[in-house]
N, C-alpha and C positions, 0 to 999 in steps of 0.2 A: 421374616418369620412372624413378625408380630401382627401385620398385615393378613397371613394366609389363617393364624389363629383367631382373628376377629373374624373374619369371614365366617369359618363354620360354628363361630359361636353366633352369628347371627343369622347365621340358616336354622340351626338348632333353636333356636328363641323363635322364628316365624314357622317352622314347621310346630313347637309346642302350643304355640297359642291358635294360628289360623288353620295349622292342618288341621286340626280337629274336625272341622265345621266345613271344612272346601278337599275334599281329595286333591282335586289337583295339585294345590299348593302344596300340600305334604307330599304327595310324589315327587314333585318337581325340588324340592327340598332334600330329599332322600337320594334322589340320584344325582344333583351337585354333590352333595354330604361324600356318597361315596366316590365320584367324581375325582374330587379336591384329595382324598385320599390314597390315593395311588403312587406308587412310585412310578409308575408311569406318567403322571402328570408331572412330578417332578424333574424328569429327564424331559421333558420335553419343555416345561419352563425355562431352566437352566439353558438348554438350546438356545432357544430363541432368543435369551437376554444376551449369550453370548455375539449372534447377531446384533441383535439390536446396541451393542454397545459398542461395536465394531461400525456401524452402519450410520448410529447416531452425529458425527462431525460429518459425514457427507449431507444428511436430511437437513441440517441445520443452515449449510451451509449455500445447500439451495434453494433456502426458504428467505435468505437475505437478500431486503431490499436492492443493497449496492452490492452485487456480487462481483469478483474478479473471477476471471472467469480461468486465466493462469493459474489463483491457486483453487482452485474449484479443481480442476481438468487432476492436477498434479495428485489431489486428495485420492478423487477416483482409483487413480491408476493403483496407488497404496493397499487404499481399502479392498481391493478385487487382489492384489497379492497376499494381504493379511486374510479374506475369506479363503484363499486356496488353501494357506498355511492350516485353517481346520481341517481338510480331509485329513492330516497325520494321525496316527493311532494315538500320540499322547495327548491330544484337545479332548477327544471323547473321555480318557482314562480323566481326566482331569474336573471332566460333567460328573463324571461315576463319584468321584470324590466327594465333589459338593451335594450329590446328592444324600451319600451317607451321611456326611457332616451335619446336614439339614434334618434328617431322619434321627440323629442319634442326640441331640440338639432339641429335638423337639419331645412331648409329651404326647402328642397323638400318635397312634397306631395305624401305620402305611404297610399297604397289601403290597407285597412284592411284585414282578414281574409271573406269570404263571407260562407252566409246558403248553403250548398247544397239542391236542395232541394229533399226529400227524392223518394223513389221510393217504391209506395204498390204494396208486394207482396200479391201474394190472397195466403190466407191460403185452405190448403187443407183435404180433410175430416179426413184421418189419423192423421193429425199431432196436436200435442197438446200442443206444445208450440212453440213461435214467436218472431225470431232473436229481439233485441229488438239495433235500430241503433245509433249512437250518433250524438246526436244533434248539439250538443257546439263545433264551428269551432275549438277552442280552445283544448278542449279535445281531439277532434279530432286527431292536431296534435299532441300533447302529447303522443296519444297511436299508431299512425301508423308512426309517422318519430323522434317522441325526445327518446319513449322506445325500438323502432325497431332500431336506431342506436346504444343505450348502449349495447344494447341484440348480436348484431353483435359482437360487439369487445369484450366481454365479452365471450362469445362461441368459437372465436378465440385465442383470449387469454390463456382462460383456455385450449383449445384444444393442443394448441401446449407448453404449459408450464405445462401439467398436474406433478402431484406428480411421477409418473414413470418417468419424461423427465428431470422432476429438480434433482432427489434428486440425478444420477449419475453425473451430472454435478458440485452439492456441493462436493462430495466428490474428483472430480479431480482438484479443484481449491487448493486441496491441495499441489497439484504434481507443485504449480507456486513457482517462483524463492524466490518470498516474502514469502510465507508461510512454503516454506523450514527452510529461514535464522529463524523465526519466532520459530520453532520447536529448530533450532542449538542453540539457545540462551534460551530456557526453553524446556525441553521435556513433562514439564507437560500440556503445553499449544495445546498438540494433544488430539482432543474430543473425549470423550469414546466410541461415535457414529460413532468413523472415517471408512469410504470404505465400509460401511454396504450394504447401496444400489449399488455400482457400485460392490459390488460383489454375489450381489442379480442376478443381470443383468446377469455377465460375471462370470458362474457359478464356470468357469477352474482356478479361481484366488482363492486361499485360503488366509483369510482374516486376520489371524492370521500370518501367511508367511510372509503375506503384510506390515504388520503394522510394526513387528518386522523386517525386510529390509528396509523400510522407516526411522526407528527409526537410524536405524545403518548407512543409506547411510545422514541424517541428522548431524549423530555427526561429521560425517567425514567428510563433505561436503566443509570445505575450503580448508582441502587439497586436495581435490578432484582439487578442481578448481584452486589453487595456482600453482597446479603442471603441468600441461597443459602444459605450457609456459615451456623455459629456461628458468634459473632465470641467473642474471651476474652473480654470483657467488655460485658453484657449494658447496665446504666445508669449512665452517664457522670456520675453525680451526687453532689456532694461531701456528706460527712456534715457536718450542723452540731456534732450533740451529741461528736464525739469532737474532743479537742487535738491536730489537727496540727499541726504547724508550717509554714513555706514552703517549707522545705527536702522533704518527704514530697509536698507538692502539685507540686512541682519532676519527681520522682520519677515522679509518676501521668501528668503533662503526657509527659514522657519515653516511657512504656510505651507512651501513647494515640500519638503521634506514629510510633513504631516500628512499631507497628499498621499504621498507615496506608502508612508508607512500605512496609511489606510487601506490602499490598495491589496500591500502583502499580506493586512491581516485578514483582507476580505479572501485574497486567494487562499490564504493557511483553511481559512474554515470550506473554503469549494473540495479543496482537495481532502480537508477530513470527510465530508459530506459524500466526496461524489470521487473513491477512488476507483472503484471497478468500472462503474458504467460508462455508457458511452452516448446517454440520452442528450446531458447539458455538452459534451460536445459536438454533439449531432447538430444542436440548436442553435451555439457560438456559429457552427459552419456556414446554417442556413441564413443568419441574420448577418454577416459579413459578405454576405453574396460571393463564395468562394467557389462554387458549384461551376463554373466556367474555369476559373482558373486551376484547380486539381481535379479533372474529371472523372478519373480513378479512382481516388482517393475517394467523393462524394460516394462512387456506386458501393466499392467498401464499405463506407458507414451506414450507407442506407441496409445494406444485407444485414449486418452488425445491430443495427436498432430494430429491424423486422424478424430478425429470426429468433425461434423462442425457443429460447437456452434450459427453461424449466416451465413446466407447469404450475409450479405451485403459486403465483400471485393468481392464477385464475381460480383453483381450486380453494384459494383462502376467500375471494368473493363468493364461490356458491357457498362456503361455509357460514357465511356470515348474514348471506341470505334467507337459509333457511332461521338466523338466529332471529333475524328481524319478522320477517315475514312465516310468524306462527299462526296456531289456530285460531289466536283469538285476535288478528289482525287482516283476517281474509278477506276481510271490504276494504281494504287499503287504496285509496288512491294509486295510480301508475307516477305522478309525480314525487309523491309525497315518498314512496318504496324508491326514488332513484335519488331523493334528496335527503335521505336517510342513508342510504347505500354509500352514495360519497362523504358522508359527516364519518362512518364506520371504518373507508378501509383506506381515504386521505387522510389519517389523521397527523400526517406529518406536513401538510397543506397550513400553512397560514392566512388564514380567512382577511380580506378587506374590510377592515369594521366601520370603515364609514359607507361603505355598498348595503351592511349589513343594516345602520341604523337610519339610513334614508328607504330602504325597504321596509322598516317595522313603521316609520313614520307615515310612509303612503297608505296604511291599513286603514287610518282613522283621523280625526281632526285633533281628538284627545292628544295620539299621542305623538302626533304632530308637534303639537306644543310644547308637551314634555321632553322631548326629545331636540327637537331643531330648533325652537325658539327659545 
């Protein structure tokens, strides 16, 4: 309310001072002004919040970096049963509510809904029956802008989330980082349903192959990923020929332990980092040269990393595009706009600063010196 009240206090303030002197601006001022005040606008605000607040944990949840894509799919399905639940007659009673509440709440004076008034068509000798129009401004809107907008996002929705678009998407949320570890730690916990539909799809993939490479790249999966790295210490095996004592063996138990616990803490923060996606597994796969040995399993994850679950990481780059590259940046270099572009939308990229400061040092002799020497 206090929002909608600044607003035409500040149309009122630019149509007093600038209307004067510029027609248009006082027109254009005068018809927001009455605009803004309509109970009509207000049924239609109220609408669309009611969407948008139903709609709001999907938008978000697919504008996440690390998405799961499980509970992503699961949201969907919700959210398109809580849209249906508004065609009922008590969601709109419920708009009608807030909107008096708003109106009787507030100090400015809102134009009702008006009759139109209707238009007789002459009936003609063939025809034998006659549109019959609605009357009740009310109904009205109800049936041409509160169920014509449910109907919109609903057809949308369904369209693009149908059962053929979900159900391969459920099945590659298994190929994430979490639902691996998930599997390494109970096997029983892979559903007897698993890769049914994503191998409906992607005929070439045998389902059975799959499951059973899955099963097996699961059990093994820490060593997969422990092995990666050098570890400090290569063989774990105690010298007979030299005199330690317990004390020294105490020592070695120590380091190895430290090791380890390093390890788990480094895995706790991958799997905080990376529990949806399936990039840094993708990447463990390819640098373990496992691509011969589950061959299945690879072309799954390759689908899985190339297919695009959302739009929005592309659409937050032209956003940020257009942030960078304004008007008053239109002689911009092509490198300088792409090395701008990645400082903008890797900002979760931890830079190499010693690449960084033997590059500023090549610039010049000064700061050569300052810098490297």
């Amino acid at each position: 309310m206090k929002f909608h009240y600044a607003v035409l206090q500040t149309l009122e303030e630019i149509k007093n001072l600038e209307g004067v002197t510029d027609a248009t601006v006082g027109a254009t001022c005068s018809g927001l002004i009455d605009y803004f005040t309509l109970q009509r606008f207000l049924l239609t605000a109220f609408t669309f919040k009611k969407l948008f607040d139903i709609l709001e944990v999907v938008t978000r949840q697919f504008q996440t970096h690390d998405m799961d894509i499980l509970l992503a799919t699961s949201i969907v399905t919700k959210t398109i049963d809580a849209i249906r639940k508004l065609r009922a007659n008590n969601s709109f009673e419920e708009i009608i509510k807030l909107t008096d509440n708003f109106i009787d709440e507030s100090d400015t004076d809102f134009t009702p809904l008006k009759n139109i008034r209707l238009r007789r068509v002459p009936k003609k000798a063939d025809e034998l029956t006659q549109d019959n129009p609605i009357v009740c401004p009310t109904k009205k809107f109800e049936v041409e802008t509160y169920n014509a907008a449910i109907d919109v996002t609903l057809n949308e929705l369904s369209d693009r989330f149908e059962t053929t678009n979900i159900g391969p998407l459920i099945d590659i949320a298994l190929l994430s980082y979490r639902r691996v570890q998930e599997v390494h730690n109970d096997p029983s916990m892979l559903p007897k349903d698993a890769f049914i539909e994503l191998c409906k799809v992607y005929s070439k993939i045998n389902r059975d192959c799959l499951i059973s490479e899955y099963l097996q790249f699961c059990r093994n999966f820490n060593e997969f990923e422990n092995n990666l790295n050098l570890p400090e210490v290569l063989h774990n095996v105690c010298n007979n020929d030299s005199s330690n004592d317990e004390g020294d063996n105490d020592d070695n138990n120590i380091e190895l332990n430290t090791y380890d616990d390093l390890n788990e803490t480094e895995n706790d923060q991958r799997v905080i980092k990376n529990i949806g996606s399936t990039k840094k597994l993708f990447e463990m796969f390819c640098l373990a040269g496992l691509t011969s040995c589950f061959p299945n399993l690879y072309v799954a994850l390759k689908i899985s990393v190339t297919l695009p679950i959302s739009s929005c990481s592309v659409e937050r780059s032209f956003s940020k595009l257009k942030l960078i590259k304004s008007k008053l940046r239109t002689s911009m270099l092509q490198d300088r706009l792409e090395n701008l572009m990645k400082i903008s939308c890797e900002k979760d990229t931890d830079p190499v600063v010693d690449n960084i400061i033997l590059s500023l040092a090549g610039k010049s002799s000064r700061l050569c010196k300052a810098l490297v020497y």
